[in-house]
N, C-alpha and C positions, 0 to 999 in steps of 0.2 A: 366901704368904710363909712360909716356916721359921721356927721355933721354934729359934733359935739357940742357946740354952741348953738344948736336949734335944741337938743336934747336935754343942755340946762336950763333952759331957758322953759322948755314945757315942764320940765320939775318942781320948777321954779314957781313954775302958773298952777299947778295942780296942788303945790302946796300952800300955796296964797289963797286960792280960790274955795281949793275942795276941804281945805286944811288936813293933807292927808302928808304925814313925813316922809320929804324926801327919800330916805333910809328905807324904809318902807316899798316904796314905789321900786325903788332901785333890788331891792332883795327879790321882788315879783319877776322883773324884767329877767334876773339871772336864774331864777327857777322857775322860767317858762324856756329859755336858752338850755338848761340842762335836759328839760321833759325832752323838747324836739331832737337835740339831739341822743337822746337813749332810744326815743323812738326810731329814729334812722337809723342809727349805727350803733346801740347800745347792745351788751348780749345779759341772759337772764343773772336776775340777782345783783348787777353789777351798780354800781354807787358813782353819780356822776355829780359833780360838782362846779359851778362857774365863778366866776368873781371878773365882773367886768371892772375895766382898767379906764377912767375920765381921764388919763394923761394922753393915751394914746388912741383910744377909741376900740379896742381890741378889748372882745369877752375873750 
């Protein structure tokens, strides 16, 4: 499980610092979460999709 408050907390920093939007940062995180898993377990053609959850910490 993620540590959700170190996670906003760098978003937080990346967007203050690097001026890069949040939303942004967050959409990369969940389509680099979909590549890996179509890579492991994905089969040809198929369409994977994630949307990680800040409530719970669960993509």
């Amino acid at each position: 499980m993620l540590d959700l408050k170190v996670l906003k907390s760098a978003l937080e920093q990346l967007e203050e610092e690097r001026r890069i939007p949040k939303e942004k940062i967050i959409e990369a995180i969940e389509l680099a979460m979909a590549a890996a898993y179509k890579k492991d377990y994905g089969k040809k053609d198929q369409i994977i999709r994630t949307k990680f959850d800040f409530d719970s910490g669960k993509p």
